[in-house]
PDB file with one MODEL, atoms N, CA, C and O in Angstrom:
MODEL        1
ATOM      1  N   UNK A   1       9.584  -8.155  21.049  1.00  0.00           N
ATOM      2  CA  UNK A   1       8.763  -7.778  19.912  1.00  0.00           C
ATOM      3  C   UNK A   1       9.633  -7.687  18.664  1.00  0.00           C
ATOM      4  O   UNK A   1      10.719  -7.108  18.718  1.00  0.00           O
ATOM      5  N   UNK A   2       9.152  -8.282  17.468  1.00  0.00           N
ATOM      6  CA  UNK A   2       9.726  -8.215  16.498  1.00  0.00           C
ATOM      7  C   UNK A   2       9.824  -6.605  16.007  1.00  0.00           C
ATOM      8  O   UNK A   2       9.003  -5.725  16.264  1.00  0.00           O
ATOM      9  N   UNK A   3      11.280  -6.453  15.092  1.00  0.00           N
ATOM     10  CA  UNK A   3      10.925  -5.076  14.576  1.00  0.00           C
ATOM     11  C   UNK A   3      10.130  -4.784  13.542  1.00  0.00           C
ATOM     12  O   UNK A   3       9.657  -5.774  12.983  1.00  0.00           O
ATOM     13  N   UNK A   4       9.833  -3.743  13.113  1.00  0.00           N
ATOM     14  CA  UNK A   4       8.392  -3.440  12.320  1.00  0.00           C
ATOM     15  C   UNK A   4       9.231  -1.890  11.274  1.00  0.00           C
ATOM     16  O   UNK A   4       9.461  -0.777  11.749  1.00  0.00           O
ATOM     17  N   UNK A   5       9.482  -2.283  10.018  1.00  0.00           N
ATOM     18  CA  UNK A   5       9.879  -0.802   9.619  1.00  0.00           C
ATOM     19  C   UNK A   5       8.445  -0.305   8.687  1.00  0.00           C
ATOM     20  O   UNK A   5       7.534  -1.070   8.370  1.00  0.00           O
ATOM     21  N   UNK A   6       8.530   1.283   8.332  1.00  0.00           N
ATOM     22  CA  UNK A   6       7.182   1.850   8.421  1.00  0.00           C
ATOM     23  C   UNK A   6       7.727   2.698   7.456  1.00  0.00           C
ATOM     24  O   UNK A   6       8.831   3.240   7.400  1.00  0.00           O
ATOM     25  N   UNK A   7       6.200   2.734   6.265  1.00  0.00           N
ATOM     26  CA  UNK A   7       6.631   4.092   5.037  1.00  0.00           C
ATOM     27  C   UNK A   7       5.284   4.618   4.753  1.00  0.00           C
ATOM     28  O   UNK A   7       4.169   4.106   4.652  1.00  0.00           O
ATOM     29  N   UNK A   8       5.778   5.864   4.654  1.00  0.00           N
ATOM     30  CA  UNK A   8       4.575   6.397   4.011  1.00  0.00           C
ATOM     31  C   UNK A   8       4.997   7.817   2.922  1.00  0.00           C
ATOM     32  O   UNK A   8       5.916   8.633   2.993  1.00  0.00           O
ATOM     33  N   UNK A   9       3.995   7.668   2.050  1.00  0.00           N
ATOM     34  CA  UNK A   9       4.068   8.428   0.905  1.00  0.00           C
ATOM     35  C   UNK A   9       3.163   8.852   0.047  1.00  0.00           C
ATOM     36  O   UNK A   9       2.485   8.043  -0.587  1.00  0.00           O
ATOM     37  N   UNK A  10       2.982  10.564  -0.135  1.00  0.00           N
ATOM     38  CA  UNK A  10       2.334  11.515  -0.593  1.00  0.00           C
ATOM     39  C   UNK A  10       2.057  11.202  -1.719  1.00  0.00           C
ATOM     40  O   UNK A  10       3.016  10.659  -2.268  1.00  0.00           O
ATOM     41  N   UNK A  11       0.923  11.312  -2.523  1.00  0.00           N
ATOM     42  CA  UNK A  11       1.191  11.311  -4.176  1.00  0.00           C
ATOM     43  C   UNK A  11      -0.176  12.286  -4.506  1.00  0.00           C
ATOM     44  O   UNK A  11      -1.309  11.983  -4.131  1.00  0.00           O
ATOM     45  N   UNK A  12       0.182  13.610  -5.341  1.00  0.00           N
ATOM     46  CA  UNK A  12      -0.875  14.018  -5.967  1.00  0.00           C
ATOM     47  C   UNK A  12      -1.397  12.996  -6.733  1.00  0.00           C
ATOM     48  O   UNK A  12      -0.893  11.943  -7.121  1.00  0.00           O
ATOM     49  N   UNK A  13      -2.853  13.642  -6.936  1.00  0.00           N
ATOM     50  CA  UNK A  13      -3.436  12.295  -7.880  1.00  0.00           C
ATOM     51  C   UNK A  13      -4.954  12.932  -8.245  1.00  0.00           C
ATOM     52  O   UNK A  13      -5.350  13.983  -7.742  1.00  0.00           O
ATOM     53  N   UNK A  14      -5.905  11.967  -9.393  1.00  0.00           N
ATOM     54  CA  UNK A  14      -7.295  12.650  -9.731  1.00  0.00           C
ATOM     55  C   UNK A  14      -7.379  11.021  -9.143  1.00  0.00           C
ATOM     56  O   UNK A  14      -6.697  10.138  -8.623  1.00  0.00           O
ATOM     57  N   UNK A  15      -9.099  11.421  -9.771  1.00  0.00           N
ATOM     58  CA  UNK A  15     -10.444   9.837  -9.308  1.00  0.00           C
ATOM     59  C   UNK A  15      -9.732   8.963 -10.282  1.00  0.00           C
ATOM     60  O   UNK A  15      -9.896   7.780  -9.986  1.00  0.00           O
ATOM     61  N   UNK A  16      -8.948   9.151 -11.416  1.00  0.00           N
ATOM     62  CA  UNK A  16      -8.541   8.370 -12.093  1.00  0.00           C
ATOM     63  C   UNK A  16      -7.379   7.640 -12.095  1.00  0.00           C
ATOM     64  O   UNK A  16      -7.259   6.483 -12.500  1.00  0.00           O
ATOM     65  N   UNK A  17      -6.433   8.422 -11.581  1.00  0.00           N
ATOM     66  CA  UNK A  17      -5.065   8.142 -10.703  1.00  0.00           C
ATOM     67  C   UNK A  17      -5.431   7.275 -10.007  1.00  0.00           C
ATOM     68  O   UNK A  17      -5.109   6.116 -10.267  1.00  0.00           O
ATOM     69  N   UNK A  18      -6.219   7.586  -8.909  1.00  0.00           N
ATOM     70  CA  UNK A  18      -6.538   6.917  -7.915  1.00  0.00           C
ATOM     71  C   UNK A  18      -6.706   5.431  -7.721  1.00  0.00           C
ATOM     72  O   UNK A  18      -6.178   4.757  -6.837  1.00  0.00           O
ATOM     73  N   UNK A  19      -7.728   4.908  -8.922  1.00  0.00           N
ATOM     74  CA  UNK A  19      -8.475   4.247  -8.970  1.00  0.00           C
ATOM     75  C   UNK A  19      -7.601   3.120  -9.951  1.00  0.00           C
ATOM     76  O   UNK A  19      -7.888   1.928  -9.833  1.00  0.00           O
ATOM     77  N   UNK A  20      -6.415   3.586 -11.022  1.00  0.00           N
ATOM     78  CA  UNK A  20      -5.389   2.975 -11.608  1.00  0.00           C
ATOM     79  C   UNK A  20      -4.579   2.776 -10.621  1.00  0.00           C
ATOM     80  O   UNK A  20      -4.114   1.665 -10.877  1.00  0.00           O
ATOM     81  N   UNK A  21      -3.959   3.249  -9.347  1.00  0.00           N
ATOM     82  CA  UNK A  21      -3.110   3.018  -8.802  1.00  0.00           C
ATOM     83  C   UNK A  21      -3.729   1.778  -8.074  1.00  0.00           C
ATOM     84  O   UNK A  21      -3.266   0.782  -8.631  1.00  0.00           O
ATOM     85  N   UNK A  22      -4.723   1.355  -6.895  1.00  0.00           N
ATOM     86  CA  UNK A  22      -5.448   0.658  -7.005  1.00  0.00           C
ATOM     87  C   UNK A  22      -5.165  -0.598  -7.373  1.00  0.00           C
ATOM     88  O   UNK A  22      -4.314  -1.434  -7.071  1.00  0.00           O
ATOM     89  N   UNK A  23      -6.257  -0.517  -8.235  1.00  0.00           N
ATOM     90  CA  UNK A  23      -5.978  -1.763  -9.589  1.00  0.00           C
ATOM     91  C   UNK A  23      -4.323  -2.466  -9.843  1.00  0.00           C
ATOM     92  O   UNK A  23      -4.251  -3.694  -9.794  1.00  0.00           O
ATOM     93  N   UNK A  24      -3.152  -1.735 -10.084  1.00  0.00           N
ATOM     94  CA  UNK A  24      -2.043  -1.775 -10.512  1.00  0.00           C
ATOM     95  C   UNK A  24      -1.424  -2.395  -8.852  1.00  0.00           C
ATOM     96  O   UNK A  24      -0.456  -3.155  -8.861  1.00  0.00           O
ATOM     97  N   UNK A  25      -2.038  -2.014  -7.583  1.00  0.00           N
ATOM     98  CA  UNK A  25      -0.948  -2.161  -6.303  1.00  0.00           C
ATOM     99  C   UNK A  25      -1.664  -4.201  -6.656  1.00  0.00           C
ATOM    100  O   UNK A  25      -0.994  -5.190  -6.954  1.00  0.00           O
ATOM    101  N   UNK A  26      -3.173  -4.079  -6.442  1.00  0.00           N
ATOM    102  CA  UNK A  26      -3.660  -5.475  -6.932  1.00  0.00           C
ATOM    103  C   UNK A  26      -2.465  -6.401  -7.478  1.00  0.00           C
ATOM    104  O   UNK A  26      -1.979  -7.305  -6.798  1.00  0.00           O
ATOM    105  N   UNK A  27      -2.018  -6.059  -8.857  1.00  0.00           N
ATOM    106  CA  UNK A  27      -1.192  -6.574 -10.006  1.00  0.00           C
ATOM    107  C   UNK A  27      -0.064  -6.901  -9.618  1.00  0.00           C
ATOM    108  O   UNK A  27       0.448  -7.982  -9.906  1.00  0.00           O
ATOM    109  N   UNK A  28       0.732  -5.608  -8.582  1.00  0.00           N
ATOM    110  CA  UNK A  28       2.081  -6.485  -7.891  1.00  0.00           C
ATOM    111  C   UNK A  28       2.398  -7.087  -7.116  1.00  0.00           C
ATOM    112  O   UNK A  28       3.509  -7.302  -6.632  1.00  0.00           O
ATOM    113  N   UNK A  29       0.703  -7.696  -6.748  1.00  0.00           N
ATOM    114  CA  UNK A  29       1.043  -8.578  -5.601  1.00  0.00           C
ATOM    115  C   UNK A  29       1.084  -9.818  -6.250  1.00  0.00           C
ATOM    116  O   UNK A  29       2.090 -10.511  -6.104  1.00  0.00           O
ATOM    117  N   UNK A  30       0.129 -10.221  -6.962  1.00  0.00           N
ATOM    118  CA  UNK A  30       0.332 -11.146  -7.957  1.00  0.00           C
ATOM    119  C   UNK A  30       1.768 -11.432  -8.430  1.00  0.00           C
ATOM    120  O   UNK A  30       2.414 -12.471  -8.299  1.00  0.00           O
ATOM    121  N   UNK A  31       2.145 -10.183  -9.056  1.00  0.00           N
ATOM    122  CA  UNK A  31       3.574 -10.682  -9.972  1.00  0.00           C
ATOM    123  C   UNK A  31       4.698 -10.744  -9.145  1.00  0.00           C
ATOM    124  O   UNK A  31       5.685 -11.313  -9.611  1.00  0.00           O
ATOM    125  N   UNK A  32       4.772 -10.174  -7.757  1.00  0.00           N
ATOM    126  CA  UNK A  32       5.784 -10.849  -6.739  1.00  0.00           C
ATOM    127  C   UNK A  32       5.529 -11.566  -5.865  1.00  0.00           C
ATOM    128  O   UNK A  32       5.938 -11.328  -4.728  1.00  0.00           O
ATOM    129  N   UNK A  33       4.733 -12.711  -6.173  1.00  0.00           N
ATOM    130  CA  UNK A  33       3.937 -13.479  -5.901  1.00  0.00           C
ATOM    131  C   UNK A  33       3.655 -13.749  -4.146  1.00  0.00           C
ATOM    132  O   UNK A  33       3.900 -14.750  -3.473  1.00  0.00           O
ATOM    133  N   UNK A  34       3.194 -12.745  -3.843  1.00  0.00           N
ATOM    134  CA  UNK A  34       2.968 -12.144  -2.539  1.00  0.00           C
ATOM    135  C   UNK A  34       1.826 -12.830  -2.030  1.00  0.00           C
ATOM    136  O   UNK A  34       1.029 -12.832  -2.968  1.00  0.00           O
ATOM    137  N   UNK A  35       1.304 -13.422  -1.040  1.00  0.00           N
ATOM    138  CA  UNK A  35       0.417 -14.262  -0.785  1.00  0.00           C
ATOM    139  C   UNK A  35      -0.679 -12.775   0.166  1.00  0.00           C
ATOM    140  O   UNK A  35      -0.476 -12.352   1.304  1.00  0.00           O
ATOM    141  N   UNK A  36      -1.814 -12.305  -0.862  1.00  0.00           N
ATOM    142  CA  UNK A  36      -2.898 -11.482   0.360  1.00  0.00           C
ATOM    143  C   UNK A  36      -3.428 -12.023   1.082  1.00  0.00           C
ATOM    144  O   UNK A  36      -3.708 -13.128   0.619  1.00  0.00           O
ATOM    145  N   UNK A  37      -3.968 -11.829   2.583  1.00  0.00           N
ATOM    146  CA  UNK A  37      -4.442 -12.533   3.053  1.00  0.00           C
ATOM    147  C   UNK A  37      -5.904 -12.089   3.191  1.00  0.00           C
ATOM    148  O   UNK A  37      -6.855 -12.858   3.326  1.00  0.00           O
ATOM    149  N   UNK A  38      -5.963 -10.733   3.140  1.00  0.00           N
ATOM    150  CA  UNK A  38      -7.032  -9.467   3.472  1.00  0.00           C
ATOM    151  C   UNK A  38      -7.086  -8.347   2.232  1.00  0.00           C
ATOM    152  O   UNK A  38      -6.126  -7.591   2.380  1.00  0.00           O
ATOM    153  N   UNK A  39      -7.794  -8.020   1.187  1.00  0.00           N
ATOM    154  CA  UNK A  39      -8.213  -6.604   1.518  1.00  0.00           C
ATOM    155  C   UNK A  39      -9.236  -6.277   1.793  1.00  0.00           C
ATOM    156  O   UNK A  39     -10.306  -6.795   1.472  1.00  0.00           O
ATOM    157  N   UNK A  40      -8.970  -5.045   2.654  1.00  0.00           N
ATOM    158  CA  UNK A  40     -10.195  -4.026   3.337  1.00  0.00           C
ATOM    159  C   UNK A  40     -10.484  -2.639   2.604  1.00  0.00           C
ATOM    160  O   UNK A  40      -9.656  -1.729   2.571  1.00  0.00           O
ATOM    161  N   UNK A  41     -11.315  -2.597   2.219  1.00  0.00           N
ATOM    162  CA  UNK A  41     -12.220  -0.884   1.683  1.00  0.00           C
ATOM    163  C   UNK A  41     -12.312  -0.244   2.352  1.00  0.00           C
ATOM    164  O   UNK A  41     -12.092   0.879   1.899  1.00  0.00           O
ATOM    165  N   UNK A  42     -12.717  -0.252   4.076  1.00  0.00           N
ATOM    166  CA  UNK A  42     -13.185   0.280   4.825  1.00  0.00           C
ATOM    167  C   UNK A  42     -12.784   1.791   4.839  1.00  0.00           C
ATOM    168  O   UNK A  42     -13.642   2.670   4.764  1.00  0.00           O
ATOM    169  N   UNK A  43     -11.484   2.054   4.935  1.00  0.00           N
ATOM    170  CA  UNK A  43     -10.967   3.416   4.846  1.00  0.00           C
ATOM    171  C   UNK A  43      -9.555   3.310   3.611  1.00  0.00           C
ATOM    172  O   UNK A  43      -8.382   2.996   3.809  1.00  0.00           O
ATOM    173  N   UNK A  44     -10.244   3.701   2.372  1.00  0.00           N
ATOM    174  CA  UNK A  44      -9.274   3.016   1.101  1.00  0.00           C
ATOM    175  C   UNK A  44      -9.273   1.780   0.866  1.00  0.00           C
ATOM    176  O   UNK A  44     -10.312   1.144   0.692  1.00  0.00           O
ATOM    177  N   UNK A  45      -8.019   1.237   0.825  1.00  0.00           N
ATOM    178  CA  UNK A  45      -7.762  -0.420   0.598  1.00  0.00           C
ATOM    179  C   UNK A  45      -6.459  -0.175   1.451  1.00  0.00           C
ATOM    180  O   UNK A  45      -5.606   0.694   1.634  1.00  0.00           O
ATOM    181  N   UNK A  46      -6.872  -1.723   1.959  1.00  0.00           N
ATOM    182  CA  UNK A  46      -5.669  -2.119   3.108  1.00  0.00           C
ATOM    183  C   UNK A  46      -5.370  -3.701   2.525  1.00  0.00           C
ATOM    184  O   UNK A  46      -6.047  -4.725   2.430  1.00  0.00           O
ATOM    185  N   UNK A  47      -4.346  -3.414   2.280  1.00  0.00           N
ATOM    186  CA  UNK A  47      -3.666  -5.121   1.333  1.00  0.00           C
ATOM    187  C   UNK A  47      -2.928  -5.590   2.728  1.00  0.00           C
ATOM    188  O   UNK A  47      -1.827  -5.094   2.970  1.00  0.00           O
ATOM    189  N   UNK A  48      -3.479  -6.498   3.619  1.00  0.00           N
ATOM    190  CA  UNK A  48      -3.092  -7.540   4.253  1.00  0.00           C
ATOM    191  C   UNK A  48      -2.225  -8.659   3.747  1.00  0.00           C
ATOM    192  O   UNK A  48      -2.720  -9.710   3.339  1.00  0.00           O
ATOM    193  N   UNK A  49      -1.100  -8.462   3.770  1.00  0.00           N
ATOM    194  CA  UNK A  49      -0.052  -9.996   3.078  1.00  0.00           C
ATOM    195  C   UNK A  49       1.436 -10.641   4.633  1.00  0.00           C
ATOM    196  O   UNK A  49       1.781 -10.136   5.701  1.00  0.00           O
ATOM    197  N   UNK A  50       1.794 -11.737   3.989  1.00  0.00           N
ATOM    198  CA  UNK A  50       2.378 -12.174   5.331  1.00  0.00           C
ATOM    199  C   UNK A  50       3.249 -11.933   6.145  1.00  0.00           C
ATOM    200  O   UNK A  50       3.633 -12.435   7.201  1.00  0.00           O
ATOM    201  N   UNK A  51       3.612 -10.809   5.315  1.00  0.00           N
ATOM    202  CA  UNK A  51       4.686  -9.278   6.105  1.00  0.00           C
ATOM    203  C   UNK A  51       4.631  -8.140   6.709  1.00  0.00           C
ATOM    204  O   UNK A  51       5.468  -7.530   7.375  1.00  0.00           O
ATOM    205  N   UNK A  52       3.247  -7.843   6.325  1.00  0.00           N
ATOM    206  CA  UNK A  52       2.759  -6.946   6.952  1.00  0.00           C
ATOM    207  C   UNK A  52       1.881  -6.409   6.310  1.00  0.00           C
ATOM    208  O   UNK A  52       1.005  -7.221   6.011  1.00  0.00           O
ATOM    209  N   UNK A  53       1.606  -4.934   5.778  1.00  0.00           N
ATOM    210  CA  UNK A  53       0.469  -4.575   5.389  1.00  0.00           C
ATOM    211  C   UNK A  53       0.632  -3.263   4.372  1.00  0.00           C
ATOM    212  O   UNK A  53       1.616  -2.556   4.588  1.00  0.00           O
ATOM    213  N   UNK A  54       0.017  -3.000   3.614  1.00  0.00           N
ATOM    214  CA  UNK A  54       0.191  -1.473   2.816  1.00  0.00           C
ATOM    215  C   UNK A  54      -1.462  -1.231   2.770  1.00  0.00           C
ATOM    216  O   UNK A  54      -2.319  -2.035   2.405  1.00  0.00           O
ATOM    217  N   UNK A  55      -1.654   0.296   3.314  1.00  0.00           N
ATOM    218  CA  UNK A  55      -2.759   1.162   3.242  1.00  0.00           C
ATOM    219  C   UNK A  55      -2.820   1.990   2.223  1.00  0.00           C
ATOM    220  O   UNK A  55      -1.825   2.664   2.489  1.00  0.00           O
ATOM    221  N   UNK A  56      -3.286   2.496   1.152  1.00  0.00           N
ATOM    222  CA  UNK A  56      -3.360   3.029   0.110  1.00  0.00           C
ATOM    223  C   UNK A  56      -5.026   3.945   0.645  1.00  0.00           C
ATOM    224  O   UNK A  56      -5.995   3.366   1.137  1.00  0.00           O
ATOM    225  N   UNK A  57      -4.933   5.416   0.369  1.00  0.00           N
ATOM    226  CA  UNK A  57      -5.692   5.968   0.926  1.00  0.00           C
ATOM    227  C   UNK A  57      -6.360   7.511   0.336  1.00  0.00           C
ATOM    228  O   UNK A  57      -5.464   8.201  -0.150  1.00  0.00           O
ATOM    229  N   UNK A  58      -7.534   8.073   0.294  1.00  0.00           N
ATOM    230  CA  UNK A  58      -7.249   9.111  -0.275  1.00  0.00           C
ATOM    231  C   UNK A  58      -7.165  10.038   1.398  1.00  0.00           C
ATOM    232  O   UNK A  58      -7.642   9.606   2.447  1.00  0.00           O
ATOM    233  N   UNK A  59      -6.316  11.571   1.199  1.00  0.00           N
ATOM    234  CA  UNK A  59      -6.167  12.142   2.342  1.00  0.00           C
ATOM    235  C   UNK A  59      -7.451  13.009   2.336  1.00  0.00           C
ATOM    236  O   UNK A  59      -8.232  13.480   1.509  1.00  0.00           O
ATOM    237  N   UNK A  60      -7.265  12.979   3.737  1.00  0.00           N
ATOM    238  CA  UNK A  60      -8.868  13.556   3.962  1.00  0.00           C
ATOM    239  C   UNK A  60      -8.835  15.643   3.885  1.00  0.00           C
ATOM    240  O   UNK A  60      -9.755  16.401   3.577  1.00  0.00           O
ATOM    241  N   UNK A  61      -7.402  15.970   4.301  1.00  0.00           N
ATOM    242  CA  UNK A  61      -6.717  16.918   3.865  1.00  0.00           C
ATOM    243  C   UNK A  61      -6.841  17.898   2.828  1.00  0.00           C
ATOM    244  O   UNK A  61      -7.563  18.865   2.587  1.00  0.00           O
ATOM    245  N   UNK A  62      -5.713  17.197   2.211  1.00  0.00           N
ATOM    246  CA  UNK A  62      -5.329  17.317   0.954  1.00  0.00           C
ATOM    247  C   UNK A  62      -5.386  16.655  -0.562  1.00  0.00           C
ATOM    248  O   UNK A  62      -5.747  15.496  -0.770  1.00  0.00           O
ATOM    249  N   UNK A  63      -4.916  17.708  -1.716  1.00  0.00           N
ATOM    250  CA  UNK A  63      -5.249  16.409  -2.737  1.00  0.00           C
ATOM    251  C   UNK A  63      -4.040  15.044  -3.414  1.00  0.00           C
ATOM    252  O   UNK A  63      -3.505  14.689  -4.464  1.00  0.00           O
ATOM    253  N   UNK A  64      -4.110  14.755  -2.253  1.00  0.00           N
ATOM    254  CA  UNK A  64      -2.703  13.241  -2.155  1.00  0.00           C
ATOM    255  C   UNK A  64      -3.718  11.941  -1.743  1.00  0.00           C
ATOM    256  O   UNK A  64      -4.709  11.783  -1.031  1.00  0.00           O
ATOM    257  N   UNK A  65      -2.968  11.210  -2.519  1.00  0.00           N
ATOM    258  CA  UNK A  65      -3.090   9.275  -2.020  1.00  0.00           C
ATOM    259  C   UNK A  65      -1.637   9.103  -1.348  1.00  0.00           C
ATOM    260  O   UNK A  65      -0.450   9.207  -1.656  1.00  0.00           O
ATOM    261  N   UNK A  66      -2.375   8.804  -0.341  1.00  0.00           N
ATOM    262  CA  UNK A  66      -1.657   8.481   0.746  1.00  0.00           C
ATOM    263  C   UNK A  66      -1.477   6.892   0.469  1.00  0.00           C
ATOM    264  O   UNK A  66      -2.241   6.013   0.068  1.00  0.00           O
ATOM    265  N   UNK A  67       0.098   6.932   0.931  1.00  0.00           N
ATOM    266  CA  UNK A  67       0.396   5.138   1.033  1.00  0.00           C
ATOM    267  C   UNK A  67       1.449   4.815   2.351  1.00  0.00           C
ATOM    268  O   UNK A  67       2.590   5.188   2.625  1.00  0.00           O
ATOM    269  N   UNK A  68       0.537   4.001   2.956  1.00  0.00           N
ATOM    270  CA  UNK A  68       1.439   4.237   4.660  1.00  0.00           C
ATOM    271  C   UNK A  68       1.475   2.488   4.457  1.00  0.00           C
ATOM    272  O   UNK A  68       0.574   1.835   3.931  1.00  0.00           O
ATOM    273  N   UNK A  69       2.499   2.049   4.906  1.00  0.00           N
ATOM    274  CA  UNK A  69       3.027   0.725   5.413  1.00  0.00           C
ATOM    275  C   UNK A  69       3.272   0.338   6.031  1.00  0.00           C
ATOM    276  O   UNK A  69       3.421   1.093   6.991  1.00  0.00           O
ATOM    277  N   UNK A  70       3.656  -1.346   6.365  1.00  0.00           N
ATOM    278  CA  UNK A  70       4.349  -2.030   7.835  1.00  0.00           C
ATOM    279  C   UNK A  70       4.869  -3.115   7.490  1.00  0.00           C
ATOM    280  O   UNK A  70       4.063  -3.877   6.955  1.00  0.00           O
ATOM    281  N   UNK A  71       6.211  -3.607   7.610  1.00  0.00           N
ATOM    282  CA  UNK A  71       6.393  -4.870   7.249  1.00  0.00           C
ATOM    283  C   UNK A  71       7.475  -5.490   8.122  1.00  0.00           C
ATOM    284  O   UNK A  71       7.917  -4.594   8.842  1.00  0.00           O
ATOM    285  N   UNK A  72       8.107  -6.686   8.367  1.00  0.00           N
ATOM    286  CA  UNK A  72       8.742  -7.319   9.356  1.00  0.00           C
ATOM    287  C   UNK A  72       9.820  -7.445   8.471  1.00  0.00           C
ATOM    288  O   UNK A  72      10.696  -8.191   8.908  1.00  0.00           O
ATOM    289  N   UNK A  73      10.058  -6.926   7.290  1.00  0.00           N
ATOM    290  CA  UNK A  73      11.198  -6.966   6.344  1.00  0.00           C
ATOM    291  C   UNK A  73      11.900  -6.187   5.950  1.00  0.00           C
ATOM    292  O   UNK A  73      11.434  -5.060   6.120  1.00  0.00           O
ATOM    293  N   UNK A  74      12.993  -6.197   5.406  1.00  0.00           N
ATOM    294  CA  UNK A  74      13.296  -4.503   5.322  1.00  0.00           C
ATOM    295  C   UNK A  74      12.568  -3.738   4.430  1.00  0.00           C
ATOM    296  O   UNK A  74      11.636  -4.178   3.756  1.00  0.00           O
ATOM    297  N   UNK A  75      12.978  -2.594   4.415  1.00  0.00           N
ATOM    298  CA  UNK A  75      12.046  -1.355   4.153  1.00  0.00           C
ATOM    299  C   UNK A  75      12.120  -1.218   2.433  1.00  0.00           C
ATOM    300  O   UNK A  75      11.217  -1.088   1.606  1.00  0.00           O
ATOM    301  N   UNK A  76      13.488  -1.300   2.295  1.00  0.00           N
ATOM    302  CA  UNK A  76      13.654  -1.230   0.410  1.00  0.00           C
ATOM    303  C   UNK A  76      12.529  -2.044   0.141  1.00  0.00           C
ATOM    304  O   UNK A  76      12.084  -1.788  -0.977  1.00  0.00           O
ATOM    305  N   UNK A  77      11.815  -3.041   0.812  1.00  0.00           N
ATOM    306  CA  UNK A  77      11.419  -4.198  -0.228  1.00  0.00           C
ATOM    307  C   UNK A  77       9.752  -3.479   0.095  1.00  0.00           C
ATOM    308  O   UNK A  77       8.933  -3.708  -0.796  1.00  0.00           O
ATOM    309  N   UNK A  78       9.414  -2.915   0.914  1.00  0.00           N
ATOM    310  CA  UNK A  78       8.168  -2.166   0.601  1.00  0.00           C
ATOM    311  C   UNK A  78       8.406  -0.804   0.144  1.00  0.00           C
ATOM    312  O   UNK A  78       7.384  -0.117   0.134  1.00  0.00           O
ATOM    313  N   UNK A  79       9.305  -0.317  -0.176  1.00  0.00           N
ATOM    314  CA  UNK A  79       9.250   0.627  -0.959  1.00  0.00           C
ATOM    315  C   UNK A  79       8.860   0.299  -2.678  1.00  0.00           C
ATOM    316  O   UNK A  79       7.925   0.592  -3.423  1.00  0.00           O
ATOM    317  N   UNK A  80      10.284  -0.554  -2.821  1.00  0.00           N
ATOM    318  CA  UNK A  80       9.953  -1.652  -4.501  1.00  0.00           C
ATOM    319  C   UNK A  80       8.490  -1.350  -4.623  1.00  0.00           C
ATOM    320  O   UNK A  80       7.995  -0.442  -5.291  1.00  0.00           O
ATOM    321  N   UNK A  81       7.807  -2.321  -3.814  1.00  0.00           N
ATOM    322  CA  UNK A  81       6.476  -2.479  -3.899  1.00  0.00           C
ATOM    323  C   UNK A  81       5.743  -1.406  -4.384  1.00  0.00           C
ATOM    324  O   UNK A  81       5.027  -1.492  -5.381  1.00  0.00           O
ATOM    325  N   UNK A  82       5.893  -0.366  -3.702  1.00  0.00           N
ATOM    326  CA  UNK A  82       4.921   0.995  -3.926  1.00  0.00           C
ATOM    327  C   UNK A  82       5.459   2.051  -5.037  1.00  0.00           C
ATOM    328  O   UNK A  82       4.866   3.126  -5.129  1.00  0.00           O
ATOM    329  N   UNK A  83       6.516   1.788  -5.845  1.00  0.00           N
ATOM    330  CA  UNK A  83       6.936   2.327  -6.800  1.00  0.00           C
ATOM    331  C   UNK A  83       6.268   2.349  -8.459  1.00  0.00           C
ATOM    332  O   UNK A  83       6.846   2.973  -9.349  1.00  0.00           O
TER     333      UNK A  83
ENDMDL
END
């Protein structure tokens, strides 16, 4: 099995945060010209691309957007991403 490294990360946030962050994760896939293959609404947005995947989420918890990941690459380069 290939290895798989994994992130996830807290972010306070409002409906407006939310909904800019969103929009903006959209934008860097484009500008690092990341090929999506999928997104899903179903529970948040789930950006499907050819490395793996980033979940962007509100917590059901607390008041955080959750951003959990998976990629077959190293980890700095989905972190970049979610910065």
């Amino acid at each position: 099995m290939d290895r798989q490294f994994q992130l996830k990360k807290d972010i306070p946030f409002t409906d407006e945060i939310n909904q800019k962050i969103i929009s903006e994760m959209k934008e860097s896939f484009d500008s690092m010209g990341k090929q999506l293959k999928t997104i899903n609404k179903m529970d948040g947005c789930r950006f499907d691309y050819d490395n793996g995947w980033i979940l962007i989420r509100r917590s059901g918890t607390s008041p955080y957007l959750r951003i959990s990941g998976e990629s077959s690459v190293d980890i700095n380069q989905s972190i970049e991403m979610n910065k």
